[in-house]
N, C-alpha and C positions, 0 to 999 in steps of 0.2 A: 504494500500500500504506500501513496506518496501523500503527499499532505503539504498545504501552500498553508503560512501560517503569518500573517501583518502585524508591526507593531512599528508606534512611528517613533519609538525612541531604541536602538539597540544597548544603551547604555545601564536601561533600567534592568536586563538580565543580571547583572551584579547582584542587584538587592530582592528585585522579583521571586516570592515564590513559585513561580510561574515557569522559574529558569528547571527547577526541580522537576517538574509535570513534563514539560517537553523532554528533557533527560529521558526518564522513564517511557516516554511517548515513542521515542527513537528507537527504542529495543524493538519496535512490532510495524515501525514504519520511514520512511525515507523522509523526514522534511525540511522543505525546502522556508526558510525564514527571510522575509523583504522588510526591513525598515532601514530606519532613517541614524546617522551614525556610524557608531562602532564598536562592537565587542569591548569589553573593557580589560585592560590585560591581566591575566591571570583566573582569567577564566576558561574553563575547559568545555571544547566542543566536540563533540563524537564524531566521529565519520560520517554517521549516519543523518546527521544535520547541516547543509551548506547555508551557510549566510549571500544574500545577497543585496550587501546595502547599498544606500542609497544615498547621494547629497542634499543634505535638509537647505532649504533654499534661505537667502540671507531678508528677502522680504516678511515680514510677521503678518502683516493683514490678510495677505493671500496664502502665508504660508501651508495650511494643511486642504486648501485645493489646489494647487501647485505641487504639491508634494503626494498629493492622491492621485493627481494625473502620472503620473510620474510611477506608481506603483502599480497603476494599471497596465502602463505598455511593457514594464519590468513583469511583469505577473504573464502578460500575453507571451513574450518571449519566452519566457519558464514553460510555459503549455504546452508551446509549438515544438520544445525540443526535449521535454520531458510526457510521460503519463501519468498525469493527477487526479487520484481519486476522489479527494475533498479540501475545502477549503476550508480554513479555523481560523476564527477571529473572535476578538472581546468585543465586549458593547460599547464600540466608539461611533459615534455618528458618522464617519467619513469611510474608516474600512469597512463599517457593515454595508453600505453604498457603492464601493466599491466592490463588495463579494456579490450584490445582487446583481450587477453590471459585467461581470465576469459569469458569473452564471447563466446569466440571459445569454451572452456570446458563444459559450463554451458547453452548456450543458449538465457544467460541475457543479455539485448541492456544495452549501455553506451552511456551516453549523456553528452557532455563535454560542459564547464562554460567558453568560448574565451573571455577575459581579455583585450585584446589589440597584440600589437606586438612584443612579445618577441624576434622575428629575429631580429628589429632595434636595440633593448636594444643589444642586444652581439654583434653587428657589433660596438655599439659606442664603447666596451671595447676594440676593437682592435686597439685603439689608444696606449696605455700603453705596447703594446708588441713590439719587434724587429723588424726584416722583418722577419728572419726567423720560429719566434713564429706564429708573424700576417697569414704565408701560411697556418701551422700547424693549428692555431686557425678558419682559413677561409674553410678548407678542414673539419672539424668537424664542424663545425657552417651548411654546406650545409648540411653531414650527421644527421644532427640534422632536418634540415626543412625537410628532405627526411622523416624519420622516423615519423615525426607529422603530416606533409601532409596524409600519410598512415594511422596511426590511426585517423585522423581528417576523411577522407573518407567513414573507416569502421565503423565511431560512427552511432549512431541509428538517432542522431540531435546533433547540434551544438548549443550553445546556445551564441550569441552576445550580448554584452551591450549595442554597438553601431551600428549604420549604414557604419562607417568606417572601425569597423571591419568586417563587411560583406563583403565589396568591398576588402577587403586586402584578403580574404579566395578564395573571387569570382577569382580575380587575381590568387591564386593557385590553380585554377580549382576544388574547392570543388561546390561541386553541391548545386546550390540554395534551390533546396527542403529539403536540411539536414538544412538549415541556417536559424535561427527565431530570432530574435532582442526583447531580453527582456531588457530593463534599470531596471539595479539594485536601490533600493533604498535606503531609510536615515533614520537614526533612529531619529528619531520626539519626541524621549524623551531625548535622549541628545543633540540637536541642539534645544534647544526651549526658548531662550533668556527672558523668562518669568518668568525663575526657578528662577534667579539670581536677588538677590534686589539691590534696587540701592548705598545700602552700598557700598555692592561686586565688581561693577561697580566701583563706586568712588572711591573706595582701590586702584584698577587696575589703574585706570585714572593718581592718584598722584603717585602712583610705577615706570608710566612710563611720568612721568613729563608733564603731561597734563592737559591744563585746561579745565573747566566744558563745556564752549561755547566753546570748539575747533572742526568743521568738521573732523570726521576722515573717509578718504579710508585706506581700508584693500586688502592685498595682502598675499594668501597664498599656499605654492608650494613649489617647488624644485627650487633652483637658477642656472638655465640650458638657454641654450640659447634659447632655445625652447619656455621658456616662455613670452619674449619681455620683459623684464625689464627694460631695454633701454629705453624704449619708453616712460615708467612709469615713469622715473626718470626726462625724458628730460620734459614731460608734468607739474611734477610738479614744475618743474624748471620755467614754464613759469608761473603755476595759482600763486607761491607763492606770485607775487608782488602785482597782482590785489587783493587775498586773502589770505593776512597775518594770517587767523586762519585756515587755512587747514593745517591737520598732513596727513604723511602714515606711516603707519606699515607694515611692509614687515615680518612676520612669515616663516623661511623654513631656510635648509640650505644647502649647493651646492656647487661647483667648481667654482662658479662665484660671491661668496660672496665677495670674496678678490677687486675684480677689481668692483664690485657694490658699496664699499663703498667707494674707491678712487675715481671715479667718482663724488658719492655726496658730497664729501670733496672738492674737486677740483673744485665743480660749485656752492658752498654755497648752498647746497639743505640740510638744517640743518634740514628741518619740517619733513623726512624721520628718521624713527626709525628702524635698523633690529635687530629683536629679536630674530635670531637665532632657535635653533632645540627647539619645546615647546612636552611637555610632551601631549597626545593624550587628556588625562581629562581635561587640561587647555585648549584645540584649542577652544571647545565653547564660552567661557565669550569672546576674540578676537570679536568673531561675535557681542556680545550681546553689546560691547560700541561700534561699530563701525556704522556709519553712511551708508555708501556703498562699497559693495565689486566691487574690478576691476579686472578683469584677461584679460590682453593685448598678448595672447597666442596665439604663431604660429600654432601650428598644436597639436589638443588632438582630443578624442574622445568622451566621456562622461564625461566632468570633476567634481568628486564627490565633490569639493571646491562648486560648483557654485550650487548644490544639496543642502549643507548642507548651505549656504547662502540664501536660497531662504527658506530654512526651521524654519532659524534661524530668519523669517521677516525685512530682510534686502535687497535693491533692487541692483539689477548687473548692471555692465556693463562689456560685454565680449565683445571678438570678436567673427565673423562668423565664427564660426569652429566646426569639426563634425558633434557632434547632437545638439549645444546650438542654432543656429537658430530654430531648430524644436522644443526645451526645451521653448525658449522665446519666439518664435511664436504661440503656446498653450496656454500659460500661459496668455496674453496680458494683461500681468496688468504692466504697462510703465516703463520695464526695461530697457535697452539701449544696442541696437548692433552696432559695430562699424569693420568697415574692418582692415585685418592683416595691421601693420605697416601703420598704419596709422595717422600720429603724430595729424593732426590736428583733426582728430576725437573723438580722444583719451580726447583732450582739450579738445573739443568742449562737449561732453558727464560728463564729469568729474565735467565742468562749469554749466551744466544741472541741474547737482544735487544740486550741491551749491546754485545757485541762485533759487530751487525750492524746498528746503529743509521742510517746511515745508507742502512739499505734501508727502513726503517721507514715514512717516508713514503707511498712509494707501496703498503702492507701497508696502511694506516690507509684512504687514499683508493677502496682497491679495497673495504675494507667498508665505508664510506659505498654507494658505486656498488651493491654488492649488497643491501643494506638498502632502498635507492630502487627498486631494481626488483623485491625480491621478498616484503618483510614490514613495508610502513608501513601505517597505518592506513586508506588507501584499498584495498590488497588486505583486509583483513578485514573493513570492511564489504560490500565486492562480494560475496563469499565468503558473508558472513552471508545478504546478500539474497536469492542463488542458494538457500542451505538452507530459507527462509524459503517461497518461492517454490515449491519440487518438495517440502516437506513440507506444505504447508496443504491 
């Protein structure tokens, strides 16, 4: 099988989980990758994967139709000298455009990679404009949903992460029979808190002024409102008195850092650390000294934090959102679900851990073990290949 795959930046394979998935993707297929860039160095490409980039054009207004034409005739040529079975693309308004305009010439189905909700994301931008930007920007933002709705219809299948991204598609009257729910997975060689000795650890521990016996929760994300931080803050507000050796670490950085840390200034929440934006290679070791991850999260869909924590053999506690009930419901090895905004839950789970801490271990090691055999990135390429294979 061959496989045409767009993406207009090649640089983002460095950080992409994504770079993972095509890996695995190449063991069962040939493909051929068009974007814009360059490999980044030190990055390893198979055989079985050719890059074919492209020069991103020095004008920005035109840029990603300039640079779509551009991937079209580079696409046409690939056809004419190769045999391509399918076309794979994320939900970008310009590549899925041009998968349907390649399709229409060529006859090749394209099956698009649904991310989540890109319509919310550019609604919240409309905070930052005018009034009379925010109509201009509102009257393009619908032409925009018009235009994906349309290629999302014409795709061959749809491919969702999540089961809320399904119901967000269903809502746009895309047809269920195009819609299959793949969870992407984790790379289980960089999230494996096993690589790192406990030097490396201890280094870490004293850098960020903590001591050997201190319980740590981990927290990591975007500091958006979305994520309930609030909640986080005010919880540890209450366990610090009864337990004076609980730390959190807050990893991420956002629009709501400023007022998060006046907050913990304000209410003596001194055991809260924020570490601000960490470089993608350091996010691991976080996992590996940390005790348990929390994500107190209003509304996600497949959150890859709570993936790469459960990989990292470290046990959760999230809230009921998405698909993490379905994720921690599989898995039953005694993580802790807990309802949105729910302060006392929040405690109450948080104090769970503390006071049962030395069961913790094998909680952590049993969601590694279920991570490995049930959602790394060689079941979603198998997964993908199979869709690829009974759809064409």
């Amino acid at each position: 099988m061959s496989i045409i795959f767009f993406t207009y930046n090649l640089n983002l394979f460095k950080y992409s989980n994504l770079y993972d998935g095509l890996m695995y993707l190449s063991k069962s297929a040939k493909i051929h990758i068009i974007g814009g860039g360059y490999i980044p160095k030190g990055v390893k490409v198979p055989k079985n994967i050719i890059i074919h980039s492209i020069k991103k054009p020095r004008f920005k207004t035109m840029k990603n139709l300039f640079f779509t034409i551009k991937m079209l005739f580079k696409s046409l040529k690939i056809i004419k000298s190769n045999k391509i079975n399918v076309i794979f693309v994320l939900n970008d308004i310009f590549p899925q455009i041009l998968s349907y305009f390649i399709c229409k010439l060529t006859k090749i189905p394209y099956f698009v990679d649904y991310r989540g909700n890109v319509s919310y994301e550019r609604e919240l931008d409309l905070k930052k404009f005018s009034f009379l930007k925010k109509l201009i920007r509102l009257y393009l933002n619908r032409s925009y949903d018009a235009l994906e709705d349309f290629t999302l219809k014409k795709a061959k299948a749809v491919i969702c992460n999540n089961h809320l991204s399904k119901k967000l598609l269903l809502r746009r009257s895309i047809n269920n029979d195009k819609l299959h729910v793949i969870w992407h997975g984790v790379n289980l060689e960089k999230f494996n808190s096993k690589k790192y000795s406990d030097k490396e650890k201890s280094l870490l521990k004293t850098n960020l002024k903590l001591k050997s016996d201190d319980f740590i929760y981990l927290f990591i994300g975007r500091l958006v409102p979305n994520k309930g931080l609030f909640y986080l803050l005010r919880a540890m507000k209450e366990l610090k008195v009864e337990f004076p050796k609980i730390k959190l670490l807050i990893v991420g950085y956002g629009p709501l850092e400023k007022e998060l840390k006046e907050f913990a200034i304000k209410n003596e929440i001194f055991e809260v650390k924020f570490l601000g934006k960490q470089s993608h290679d350091k996010i691991p070791i976080f996992y590996a000294i940390s005790n348990s991850f929390v994500l107190p999260t209003l509304s996600e869909g497949l959150p890859n934090v709570v993936l790469e924590a459960m990989a990292s053999a470290i046990p959760v506690i999230s809230t009921k959102v998405g698909d993490v009930p379905r994720l921690i419901g599989k898995s039953k090895n005694g993580n802790i679900l807990i309802d949105s905004r729910d302060l006392e839950q929040l405690v109450s789970g948080m104090k769970q851990f503390y006071e049962n801490r030395n069961d913790l271990t094998q909680i952590g090691r049993n969601n590694r073990e279920f991570i490995l055999n049930n959602i790394s990135w060689k079941h979603f390429a198998i997964k993908l290949i199979k869709l690829f294979k009974f759809s064409s």
